[in-house]
DSSP file (Angstrom, degrees, kcal/mol; ACC not computed):
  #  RESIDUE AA STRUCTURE BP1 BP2  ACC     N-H-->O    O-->H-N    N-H-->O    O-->H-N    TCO  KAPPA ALPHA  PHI   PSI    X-CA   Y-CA   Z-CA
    1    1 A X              0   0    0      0, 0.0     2,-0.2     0, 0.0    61,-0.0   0.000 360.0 360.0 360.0 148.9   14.6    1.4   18.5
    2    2 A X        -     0   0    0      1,-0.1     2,-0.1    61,-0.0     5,-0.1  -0.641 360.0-132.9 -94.6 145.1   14.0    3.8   15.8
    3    3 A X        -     0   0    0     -2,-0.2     4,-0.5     1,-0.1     5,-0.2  -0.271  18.8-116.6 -85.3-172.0   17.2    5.3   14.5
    4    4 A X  S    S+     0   0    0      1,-0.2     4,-0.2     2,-0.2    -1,-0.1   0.380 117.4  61.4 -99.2  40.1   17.5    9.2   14.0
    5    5 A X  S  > S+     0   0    0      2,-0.1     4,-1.4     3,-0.1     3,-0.3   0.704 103.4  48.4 -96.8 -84.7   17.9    8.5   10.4
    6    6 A X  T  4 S+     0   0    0      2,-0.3     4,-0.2     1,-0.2    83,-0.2   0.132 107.2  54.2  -7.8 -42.5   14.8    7.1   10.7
    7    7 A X  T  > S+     0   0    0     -4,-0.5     4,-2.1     2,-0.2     5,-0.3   0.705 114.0  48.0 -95.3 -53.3   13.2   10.3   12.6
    8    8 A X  H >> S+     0   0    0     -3,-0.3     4,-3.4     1,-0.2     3,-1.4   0.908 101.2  51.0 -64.1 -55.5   14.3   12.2   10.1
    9    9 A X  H 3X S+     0   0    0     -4,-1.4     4,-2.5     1,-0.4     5,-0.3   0.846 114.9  52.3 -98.8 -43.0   13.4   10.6    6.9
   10   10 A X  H 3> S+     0   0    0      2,-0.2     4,-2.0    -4,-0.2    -1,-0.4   0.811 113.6  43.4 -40.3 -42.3    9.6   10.6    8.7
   11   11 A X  H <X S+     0   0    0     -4,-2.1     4,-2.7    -3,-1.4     5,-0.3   0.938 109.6  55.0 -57.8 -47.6    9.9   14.4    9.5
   12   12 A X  H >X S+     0   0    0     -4,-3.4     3,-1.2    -5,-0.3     4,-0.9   0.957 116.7  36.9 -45.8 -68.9   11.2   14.8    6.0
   13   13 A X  H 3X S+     0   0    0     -4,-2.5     4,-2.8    -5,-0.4     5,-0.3   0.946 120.5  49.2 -43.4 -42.7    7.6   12.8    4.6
   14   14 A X  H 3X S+     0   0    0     -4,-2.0     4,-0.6    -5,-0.3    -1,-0.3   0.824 108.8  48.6 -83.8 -17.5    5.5   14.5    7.1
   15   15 A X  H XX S+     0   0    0     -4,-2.7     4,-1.7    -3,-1.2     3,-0.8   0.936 113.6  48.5 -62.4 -71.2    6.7   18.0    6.5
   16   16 A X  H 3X S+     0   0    0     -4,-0.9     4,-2.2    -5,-0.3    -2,-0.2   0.853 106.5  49.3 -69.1 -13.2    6.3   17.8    2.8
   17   17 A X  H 3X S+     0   0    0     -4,-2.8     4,-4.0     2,-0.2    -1,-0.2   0.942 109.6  55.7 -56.0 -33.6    3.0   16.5    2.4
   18   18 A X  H <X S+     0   0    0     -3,-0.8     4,-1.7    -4,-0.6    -2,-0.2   0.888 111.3  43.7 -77.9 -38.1    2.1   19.2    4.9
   19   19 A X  H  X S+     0   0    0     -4,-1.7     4,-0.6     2,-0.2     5,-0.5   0.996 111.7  53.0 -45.3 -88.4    3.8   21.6    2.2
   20   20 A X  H  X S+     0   0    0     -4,-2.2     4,-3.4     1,-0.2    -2,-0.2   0.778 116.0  43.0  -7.8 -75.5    1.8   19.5   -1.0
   21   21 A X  H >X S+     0   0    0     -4,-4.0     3,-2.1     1,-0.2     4,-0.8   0.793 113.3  53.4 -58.3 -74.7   -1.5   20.3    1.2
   22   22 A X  H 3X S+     0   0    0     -4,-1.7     4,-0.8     1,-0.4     3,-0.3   0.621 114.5  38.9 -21.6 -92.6   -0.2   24.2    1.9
   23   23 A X  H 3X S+     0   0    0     -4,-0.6     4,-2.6     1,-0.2    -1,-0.4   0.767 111.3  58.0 -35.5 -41.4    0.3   25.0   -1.8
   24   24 A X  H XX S+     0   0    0     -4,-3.4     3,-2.6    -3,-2.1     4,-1.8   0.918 110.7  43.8 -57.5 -69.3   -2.9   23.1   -2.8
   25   25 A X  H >X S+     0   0    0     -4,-0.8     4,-2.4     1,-0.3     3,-1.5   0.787 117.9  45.5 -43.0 -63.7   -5.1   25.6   -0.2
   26   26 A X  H 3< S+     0   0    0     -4,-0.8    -1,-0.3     1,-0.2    -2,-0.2   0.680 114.7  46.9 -86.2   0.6   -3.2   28.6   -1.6
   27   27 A X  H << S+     0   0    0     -3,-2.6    -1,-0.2    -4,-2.6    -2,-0.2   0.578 114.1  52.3 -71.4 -18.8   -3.7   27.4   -5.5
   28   28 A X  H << S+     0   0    0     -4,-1.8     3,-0.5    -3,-1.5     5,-0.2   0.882 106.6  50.2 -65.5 -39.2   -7.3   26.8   -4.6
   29   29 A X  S  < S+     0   0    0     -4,-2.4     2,-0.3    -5,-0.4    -1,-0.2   0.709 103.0  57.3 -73.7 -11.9   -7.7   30.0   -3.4
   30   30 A X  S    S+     0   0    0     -5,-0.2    -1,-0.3     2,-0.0     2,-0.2  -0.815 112.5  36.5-120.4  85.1   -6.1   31.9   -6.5
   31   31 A X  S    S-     0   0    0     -3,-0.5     2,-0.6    -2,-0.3     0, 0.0  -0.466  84.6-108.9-179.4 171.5   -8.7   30.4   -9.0
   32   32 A X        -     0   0    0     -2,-0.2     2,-0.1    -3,-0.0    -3,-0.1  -0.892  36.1-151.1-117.6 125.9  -12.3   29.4   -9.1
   33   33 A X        -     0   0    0     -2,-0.6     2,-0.1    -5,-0.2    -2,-0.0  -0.392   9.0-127.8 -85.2 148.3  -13.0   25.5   -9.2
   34   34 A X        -     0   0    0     -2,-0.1     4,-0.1     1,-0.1    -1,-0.1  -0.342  41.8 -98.8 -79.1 178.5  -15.9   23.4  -10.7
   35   35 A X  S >> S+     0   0    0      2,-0.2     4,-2.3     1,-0.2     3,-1.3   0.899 119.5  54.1 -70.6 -53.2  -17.5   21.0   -8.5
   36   36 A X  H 3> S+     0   0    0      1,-0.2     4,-1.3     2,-0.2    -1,-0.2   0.802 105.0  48.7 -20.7 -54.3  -15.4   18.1  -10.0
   37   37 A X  H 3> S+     0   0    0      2,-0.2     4,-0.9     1,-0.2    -1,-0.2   0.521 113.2  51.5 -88.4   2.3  -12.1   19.5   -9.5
   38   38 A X  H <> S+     0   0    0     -3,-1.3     4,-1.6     2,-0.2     3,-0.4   0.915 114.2  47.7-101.9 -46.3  -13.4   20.4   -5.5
   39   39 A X  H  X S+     0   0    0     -4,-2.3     4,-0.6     1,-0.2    -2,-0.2   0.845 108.4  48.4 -47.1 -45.3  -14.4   16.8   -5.3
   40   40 A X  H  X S+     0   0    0     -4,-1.3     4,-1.2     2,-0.2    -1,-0.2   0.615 113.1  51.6-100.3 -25.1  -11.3   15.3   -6.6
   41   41 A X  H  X S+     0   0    0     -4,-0.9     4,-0.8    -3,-0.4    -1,-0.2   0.732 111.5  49.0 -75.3 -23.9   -9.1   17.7   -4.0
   42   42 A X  H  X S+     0   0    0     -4,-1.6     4,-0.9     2,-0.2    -2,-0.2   0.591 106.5  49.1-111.2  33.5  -11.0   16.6   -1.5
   43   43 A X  H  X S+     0   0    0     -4,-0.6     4,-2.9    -3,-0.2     5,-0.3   0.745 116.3  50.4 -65.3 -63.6  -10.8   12.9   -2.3
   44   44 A X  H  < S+     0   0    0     -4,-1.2     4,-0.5     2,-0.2    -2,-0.2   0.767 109.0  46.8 -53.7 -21.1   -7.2   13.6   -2.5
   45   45 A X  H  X S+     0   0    0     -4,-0.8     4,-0.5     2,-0.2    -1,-0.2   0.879 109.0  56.8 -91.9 -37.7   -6.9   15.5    0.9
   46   46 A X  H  X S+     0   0    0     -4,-0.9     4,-1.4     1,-0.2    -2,-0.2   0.617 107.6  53.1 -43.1 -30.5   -8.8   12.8    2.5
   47   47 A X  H  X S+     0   0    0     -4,-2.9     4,-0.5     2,-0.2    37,-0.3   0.656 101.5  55.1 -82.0  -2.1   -6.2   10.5    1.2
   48   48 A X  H  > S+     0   0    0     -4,-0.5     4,-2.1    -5,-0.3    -2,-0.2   0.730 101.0  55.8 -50.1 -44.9   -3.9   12.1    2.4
   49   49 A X  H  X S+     0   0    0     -4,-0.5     4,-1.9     2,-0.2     5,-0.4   0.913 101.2  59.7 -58.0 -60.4   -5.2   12.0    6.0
   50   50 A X  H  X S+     0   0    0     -4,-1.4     4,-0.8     1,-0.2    -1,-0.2   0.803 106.9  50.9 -45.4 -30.2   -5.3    8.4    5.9
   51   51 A X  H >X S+     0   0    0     -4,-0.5     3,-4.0     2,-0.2     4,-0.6   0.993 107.6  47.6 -46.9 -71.8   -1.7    8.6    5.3
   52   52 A X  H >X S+     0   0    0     -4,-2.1     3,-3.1     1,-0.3     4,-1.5   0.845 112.8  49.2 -39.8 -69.8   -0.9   10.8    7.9
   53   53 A X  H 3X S+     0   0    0     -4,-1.9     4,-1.1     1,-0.3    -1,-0.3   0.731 110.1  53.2 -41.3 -22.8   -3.0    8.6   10.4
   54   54 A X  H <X S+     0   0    0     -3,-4.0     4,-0.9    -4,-0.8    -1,-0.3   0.680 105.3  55.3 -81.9  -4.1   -1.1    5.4    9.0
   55   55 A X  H <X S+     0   0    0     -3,-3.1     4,-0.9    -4,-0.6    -1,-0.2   0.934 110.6  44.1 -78.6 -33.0    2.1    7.3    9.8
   56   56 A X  H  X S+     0   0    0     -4,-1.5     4,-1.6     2,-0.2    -2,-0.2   0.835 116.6  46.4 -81.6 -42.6    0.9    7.8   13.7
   57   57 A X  H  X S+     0   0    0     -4,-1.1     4,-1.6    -5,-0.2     6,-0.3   0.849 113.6  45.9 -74.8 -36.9   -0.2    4.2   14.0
   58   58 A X  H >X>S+     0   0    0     -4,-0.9     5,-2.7    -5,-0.2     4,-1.3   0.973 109.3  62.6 -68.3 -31.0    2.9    2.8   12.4
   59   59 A X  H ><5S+     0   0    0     -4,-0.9     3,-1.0     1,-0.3    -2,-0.2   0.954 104.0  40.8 -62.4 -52.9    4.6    5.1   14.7
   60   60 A X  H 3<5S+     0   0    0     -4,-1.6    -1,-0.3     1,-0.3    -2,-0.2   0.526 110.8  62.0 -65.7 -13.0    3.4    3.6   18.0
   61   61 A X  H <<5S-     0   0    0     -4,-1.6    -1,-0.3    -3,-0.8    -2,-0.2   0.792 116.7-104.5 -86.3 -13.3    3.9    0.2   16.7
   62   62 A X  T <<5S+     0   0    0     -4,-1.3     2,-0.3    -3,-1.0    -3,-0.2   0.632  70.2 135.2 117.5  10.1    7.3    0.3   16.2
   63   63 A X      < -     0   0    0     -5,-2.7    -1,-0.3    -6,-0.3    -2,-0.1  -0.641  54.8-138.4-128.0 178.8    7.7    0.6   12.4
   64   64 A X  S    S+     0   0    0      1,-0.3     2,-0.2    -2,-0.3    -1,-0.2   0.924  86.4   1.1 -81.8 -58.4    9.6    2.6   10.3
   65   65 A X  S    S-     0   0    0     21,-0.1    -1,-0.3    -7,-0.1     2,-0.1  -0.789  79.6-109.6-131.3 151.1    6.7    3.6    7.2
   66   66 A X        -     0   0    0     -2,-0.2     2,-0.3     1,-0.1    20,-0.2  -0.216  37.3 -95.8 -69.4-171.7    3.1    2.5    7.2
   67   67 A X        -     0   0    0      1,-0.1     2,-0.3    18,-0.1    -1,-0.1  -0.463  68.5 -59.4 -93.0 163.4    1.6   -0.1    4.8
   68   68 A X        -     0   0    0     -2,-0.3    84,-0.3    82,-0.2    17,-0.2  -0.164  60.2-154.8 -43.4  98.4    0.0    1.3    1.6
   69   69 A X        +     0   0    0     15,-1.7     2,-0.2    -2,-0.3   -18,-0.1  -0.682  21.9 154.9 -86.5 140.4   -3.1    3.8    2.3
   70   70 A X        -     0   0    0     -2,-0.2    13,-0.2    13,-0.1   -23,-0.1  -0.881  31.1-136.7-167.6 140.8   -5.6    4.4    0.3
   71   71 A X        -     0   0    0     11,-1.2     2,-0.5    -2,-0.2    11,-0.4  -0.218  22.8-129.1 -65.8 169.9   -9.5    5.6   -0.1
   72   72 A X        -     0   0    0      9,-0.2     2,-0.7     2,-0.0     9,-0.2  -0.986  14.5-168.8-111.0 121.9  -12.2    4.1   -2.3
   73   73 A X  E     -A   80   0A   0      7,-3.1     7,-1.6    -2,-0.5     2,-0.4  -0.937   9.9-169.9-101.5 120.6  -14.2    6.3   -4.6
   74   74 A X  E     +A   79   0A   0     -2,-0.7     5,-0.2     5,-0.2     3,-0.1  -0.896  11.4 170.0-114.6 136.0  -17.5    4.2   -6.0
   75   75 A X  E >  S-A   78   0A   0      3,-1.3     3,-0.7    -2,-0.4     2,-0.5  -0.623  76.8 -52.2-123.4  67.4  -19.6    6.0   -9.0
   76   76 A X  T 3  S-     0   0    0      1,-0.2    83,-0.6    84,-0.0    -2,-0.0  -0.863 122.8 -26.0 111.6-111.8  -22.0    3.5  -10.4
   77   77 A X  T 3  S+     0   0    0     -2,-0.5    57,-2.5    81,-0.2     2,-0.4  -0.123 110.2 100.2-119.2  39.2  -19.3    0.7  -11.1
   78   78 A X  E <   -AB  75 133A   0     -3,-0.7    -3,-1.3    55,-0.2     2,-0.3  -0.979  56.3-159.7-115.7 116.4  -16.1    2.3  -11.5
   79   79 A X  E     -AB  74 132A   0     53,-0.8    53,-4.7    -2,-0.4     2,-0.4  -0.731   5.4-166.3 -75.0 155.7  -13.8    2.3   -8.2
   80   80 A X  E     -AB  73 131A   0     -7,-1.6    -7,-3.1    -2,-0.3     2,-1.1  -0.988   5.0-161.6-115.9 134.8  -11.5    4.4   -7.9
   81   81 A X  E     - B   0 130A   0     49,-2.7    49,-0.6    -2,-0.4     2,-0.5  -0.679   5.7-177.1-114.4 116.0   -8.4    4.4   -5.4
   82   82 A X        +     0   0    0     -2,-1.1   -11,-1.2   -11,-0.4     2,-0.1  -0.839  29.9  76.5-109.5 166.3   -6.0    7.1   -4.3
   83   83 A X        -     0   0    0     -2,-0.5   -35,-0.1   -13,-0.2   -13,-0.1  -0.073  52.7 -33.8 104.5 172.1   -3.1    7.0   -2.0
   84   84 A X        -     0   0    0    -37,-0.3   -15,-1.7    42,-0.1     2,-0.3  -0.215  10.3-170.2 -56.1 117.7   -0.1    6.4   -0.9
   85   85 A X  E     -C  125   0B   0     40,-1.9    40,-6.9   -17,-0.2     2,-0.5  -0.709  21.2-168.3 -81.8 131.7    3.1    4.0   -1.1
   86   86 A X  E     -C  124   0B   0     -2,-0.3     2,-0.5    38,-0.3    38,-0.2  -0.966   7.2-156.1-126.0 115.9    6.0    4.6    1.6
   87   87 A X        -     0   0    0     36,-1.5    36,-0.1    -2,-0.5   -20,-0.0  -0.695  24.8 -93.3-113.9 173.5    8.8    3.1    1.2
   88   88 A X        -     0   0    0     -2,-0.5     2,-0.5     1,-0.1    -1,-0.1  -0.265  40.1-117.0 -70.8 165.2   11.4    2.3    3.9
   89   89 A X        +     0   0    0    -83,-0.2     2,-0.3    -3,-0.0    -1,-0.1  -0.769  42.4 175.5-108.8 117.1   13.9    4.7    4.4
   90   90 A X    >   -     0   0    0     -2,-0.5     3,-2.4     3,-0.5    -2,-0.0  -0.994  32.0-138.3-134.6 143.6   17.6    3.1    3.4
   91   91 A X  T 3  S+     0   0    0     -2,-0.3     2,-0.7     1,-0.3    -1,-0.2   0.865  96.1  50.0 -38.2 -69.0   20.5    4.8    3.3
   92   92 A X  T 3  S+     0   0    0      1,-0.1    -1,-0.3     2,-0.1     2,-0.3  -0.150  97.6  81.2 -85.9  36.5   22.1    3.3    0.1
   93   93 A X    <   -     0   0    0     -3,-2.4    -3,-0.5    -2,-0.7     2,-0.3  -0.817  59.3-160.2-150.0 138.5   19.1    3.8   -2.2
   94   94 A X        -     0   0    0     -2,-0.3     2,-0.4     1,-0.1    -2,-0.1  -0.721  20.8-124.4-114.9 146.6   18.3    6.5   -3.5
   95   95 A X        -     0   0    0     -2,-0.3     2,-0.8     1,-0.0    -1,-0.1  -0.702  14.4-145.3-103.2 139.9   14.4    6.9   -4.8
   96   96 A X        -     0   0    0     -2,-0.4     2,-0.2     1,-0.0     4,-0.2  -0.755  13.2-132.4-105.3  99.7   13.7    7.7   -8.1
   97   97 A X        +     0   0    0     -2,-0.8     2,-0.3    23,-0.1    21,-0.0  -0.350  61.9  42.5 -20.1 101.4   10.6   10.1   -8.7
   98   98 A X  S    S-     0   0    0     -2,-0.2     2,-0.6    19,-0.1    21,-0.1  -0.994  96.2  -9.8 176.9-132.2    8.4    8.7  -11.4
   99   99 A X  S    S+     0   0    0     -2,-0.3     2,-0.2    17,-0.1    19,-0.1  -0.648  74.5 134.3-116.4 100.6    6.7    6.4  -13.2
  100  100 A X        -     0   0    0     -2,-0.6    17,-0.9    17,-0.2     2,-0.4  -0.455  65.2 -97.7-114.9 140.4    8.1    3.3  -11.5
  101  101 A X  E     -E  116   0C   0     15,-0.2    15,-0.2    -2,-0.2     3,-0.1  -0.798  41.4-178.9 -86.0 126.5    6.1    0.4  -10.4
  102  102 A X  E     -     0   0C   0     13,-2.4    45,-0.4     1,-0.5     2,-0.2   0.263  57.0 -30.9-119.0  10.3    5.6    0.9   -6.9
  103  103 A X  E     -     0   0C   0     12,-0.3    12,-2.0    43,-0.2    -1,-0.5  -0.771  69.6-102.1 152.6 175.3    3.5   -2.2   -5.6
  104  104 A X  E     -E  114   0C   0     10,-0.2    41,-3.4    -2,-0.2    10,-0.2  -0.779  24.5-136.1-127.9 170.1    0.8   -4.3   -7.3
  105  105 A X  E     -EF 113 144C   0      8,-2.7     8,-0.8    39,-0.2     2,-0.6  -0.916   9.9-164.5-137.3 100.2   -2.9   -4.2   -7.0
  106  106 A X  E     -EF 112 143C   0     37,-1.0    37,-3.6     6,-0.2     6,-0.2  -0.838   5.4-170.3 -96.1 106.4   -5.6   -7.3   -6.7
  107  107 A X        -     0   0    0      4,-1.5    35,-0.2    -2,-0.6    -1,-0.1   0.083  40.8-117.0-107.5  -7.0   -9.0   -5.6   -7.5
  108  108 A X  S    S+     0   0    0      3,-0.5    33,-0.3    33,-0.2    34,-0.1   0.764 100.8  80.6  59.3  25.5  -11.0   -9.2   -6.2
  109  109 A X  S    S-     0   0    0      2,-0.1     3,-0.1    31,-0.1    -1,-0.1  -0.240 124.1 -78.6-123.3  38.1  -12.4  -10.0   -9.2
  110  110 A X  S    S+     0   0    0      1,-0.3     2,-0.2     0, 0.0    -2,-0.1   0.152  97.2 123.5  98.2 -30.8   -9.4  -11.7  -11.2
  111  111 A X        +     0   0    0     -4,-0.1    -4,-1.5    -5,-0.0    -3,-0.5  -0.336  29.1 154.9 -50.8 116.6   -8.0   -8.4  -11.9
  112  112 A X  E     +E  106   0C   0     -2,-0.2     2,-0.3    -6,-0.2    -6,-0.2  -0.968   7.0 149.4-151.1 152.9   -4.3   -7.4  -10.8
  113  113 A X  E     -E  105   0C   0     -8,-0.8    -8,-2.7    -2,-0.5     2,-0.5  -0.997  42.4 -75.5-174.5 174.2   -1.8   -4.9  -12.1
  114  114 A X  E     -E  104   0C   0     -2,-0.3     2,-0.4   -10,-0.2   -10,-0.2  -0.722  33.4-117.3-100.5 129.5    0.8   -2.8  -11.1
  115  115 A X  E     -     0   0C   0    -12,-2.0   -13,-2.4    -2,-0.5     2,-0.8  -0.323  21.8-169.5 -37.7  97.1    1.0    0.5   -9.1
  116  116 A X  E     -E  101   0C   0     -2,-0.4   -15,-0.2   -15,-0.2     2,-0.2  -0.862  17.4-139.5-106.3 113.4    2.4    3.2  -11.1
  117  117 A X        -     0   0    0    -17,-0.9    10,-0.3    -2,-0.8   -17,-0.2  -0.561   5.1-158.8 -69.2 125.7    3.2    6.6   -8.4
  118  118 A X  S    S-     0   0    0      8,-3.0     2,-0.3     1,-0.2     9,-0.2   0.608  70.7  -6.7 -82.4 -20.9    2.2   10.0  -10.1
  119  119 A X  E     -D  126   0B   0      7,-0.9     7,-1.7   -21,-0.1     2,-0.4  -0.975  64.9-135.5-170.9 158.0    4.6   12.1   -7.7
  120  120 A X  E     -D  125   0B   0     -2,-0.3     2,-0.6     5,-0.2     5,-0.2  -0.957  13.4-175.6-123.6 136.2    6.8   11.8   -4.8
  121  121 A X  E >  S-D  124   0B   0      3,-2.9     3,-1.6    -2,-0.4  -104,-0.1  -0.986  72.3 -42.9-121.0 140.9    7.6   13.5   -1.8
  122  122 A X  T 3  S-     0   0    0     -2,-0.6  -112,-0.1     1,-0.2  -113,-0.0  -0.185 124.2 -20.8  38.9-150.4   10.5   12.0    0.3
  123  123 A X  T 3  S+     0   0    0    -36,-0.1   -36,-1.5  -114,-0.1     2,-0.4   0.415 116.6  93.6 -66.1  -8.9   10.1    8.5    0.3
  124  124 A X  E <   -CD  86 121B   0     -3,-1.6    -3,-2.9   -38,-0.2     2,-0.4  -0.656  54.4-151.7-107.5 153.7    6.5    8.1   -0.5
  125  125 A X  E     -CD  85 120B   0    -40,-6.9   -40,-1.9    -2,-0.4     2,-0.4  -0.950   9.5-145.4-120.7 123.1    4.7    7.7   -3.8
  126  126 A X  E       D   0 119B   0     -7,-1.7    -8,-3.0    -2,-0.4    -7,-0.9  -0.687 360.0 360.0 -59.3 128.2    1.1    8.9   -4.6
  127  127 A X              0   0    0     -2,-0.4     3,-0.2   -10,-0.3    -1,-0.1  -0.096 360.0 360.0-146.8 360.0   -1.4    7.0   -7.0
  128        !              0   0    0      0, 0.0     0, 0.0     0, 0.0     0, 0.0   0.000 360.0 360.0 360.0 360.0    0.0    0.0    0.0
  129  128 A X              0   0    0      0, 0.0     2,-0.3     0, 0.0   -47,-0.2   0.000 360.0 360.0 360.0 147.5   -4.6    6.9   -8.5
  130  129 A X  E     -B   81   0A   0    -49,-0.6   -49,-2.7    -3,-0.2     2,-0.3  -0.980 360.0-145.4-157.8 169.6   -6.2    4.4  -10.6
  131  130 A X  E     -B   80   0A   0     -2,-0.3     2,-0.3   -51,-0.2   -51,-0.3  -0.820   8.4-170.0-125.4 141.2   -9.4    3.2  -11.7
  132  131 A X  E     -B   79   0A   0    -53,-4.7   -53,-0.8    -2,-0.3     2,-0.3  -0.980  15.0-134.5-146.7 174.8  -11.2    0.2  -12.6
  133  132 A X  E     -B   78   0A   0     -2,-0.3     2,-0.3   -55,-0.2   -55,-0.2  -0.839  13.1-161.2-100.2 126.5  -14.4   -1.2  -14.1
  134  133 A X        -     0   0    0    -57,-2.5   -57,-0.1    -2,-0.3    25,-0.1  -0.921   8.3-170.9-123.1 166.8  -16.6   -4.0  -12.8
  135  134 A X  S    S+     0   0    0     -2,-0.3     2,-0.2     2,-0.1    -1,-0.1   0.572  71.6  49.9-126.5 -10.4  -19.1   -5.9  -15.0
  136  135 A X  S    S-     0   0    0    -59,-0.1     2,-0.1     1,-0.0    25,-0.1  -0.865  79.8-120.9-130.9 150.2  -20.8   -7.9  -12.4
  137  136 A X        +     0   0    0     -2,-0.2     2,-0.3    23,-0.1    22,-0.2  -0.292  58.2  97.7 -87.7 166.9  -22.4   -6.9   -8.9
  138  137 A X  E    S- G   0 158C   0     20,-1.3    20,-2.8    -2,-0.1     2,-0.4  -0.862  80.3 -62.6 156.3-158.7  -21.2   -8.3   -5.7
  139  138 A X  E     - G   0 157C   0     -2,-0.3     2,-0.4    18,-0.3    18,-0.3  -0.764  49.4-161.5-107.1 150.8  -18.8   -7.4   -2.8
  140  139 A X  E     - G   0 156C   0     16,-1.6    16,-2.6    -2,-0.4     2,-0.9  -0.947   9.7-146.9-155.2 111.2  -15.0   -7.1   -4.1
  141  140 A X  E     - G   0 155C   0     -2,-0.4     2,-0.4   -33,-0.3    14,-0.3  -0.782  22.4-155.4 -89.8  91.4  -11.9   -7.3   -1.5
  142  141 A X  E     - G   0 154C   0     12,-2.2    12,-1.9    -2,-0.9     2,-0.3  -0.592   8.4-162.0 -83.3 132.9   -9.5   -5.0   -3.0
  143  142 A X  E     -FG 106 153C   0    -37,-3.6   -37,-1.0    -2,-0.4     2,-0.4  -0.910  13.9-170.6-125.5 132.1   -5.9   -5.5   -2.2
  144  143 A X  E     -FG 105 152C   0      8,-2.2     8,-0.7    -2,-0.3     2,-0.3  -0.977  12.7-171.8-116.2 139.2   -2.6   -3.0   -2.6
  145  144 A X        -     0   0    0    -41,-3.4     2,-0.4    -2,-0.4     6,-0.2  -0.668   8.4-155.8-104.7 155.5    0.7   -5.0   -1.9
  146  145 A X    >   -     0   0    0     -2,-0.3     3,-2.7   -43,-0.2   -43,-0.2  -0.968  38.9 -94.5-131.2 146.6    3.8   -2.5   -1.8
  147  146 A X  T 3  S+     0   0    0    -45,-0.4   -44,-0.1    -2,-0.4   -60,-0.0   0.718 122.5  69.8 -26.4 -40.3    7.3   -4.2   -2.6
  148  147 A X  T 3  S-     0   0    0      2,-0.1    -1,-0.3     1,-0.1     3,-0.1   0.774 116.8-112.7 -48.2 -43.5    8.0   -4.8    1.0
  149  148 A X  S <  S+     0   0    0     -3,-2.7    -2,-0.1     1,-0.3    -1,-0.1  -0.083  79.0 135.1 121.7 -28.4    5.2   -7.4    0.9
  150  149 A X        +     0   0    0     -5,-0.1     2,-0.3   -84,-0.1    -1,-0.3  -0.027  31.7 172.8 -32.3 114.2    3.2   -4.9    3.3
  151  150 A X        -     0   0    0     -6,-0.2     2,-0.3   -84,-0.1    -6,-0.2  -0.987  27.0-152.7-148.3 155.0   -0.6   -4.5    2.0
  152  151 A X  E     -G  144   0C   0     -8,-0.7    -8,-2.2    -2,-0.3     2,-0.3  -0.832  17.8-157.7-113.2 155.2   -3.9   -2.9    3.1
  153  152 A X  E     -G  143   0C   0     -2,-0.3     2,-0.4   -10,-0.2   -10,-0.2  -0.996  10.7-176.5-115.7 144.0   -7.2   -4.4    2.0
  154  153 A X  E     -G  142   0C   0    -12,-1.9   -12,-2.2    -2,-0.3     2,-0.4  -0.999  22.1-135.8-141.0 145.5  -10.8   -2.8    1.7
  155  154 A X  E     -G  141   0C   0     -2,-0.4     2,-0.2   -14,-0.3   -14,-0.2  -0.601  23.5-172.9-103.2 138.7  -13.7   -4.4    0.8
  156  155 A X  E     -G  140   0C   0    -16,-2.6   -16,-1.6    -2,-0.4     2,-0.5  -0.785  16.8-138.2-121.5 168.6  -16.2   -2.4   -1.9
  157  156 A X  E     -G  139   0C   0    -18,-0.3   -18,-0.3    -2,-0.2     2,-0.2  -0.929  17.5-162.1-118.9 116.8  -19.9   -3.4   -3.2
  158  157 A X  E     -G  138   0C   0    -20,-2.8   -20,-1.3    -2,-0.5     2,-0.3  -0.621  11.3-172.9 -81.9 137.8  -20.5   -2.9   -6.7
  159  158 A X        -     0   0    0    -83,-0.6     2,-0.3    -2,-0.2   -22,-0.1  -0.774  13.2-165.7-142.3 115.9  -24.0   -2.7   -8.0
  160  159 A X        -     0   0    0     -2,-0.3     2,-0.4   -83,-0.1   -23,-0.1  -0.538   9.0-172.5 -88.2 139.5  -23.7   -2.6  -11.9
  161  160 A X              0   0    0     -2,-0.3   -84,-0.1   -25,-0.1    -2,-0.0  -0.985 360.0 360.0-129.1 149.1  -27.0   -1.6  -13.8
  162  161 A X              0   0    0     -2,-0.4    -2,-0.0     0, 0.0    -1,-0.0   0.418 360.0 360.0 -66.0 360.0  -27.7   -1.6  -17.0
């Protein structure tokens, strides 16, 4: 049973993201964007959604936080990944906004490194990072969060010269 600790510290996450998204719309709306920066908010607002949905599915299972969400962007052979680490909500620790390793990251080609969060809202941490691949093939990319919790998604690279 969930406590109301619990309830809260999930209204707390899901209220401010919904705040994040608010301010982004009315900072869009008072300047004029390149095509880049309209793609790259809505990479980011699409990961965002995936949060939210992991928040609804974790909800109905029983769990506290989801596991680590995130999108894939492919250009040519650079991924890139955004989203989100949640971590569980305990009383006696308090979470420190920055740049903090916030889970590691297995990129399925030999590659692994650590999660660094660009911002926080409540208990959840945002990232994005990028990598390079030099060879073509299919690549099972793995985020771990401290918890041990991890999502995987599978990418296909096709590198050209």
């Amino acid at each position: 049973m969930t406590s109301s600790i619990t309830k809260l510290s999930i209204v707390a996450n899901i209220v401010a993201l919904l705040l994040v998204n608010f301010m982004f719309v009315d900072l869009a709306s008072a300047q004029e964007l390149t095509v880049e920066q309209t793609t790259n908010d809505y990479y980011r607002l699409k990961a965002k959604v995936a949060y939210l949905t992991a928040w609804v599915e974790a909800l109905r299972e029983g769990e506290q936080t989801p596991a680590p969400t995130f999108i894939t962007i492919l250009d040519a052979n650079t991924v890139t990944l955004v989203g989100t680490i949640t971590r569980n909500p305990r009383p006696d620790v308090v979470e420190v906004c920055g740049p903090l390793s916030k889970g590691t990251l297995d990129w399925g080609d030999g590659t692994t490194g650590s999660i660094v969060g660009l911002g926080c809202a409540g208990d959840a941490s945002t990232f994005e990072v990028q990598h390079v691949y030099t060879e073509s093939g299919s690549y099972e990319i793995k985020v771990k969060d401290h918890e041990q919790r991890s999502t995987t998604r599978v990418v296909a690279v096709n590198v050209t010269d």
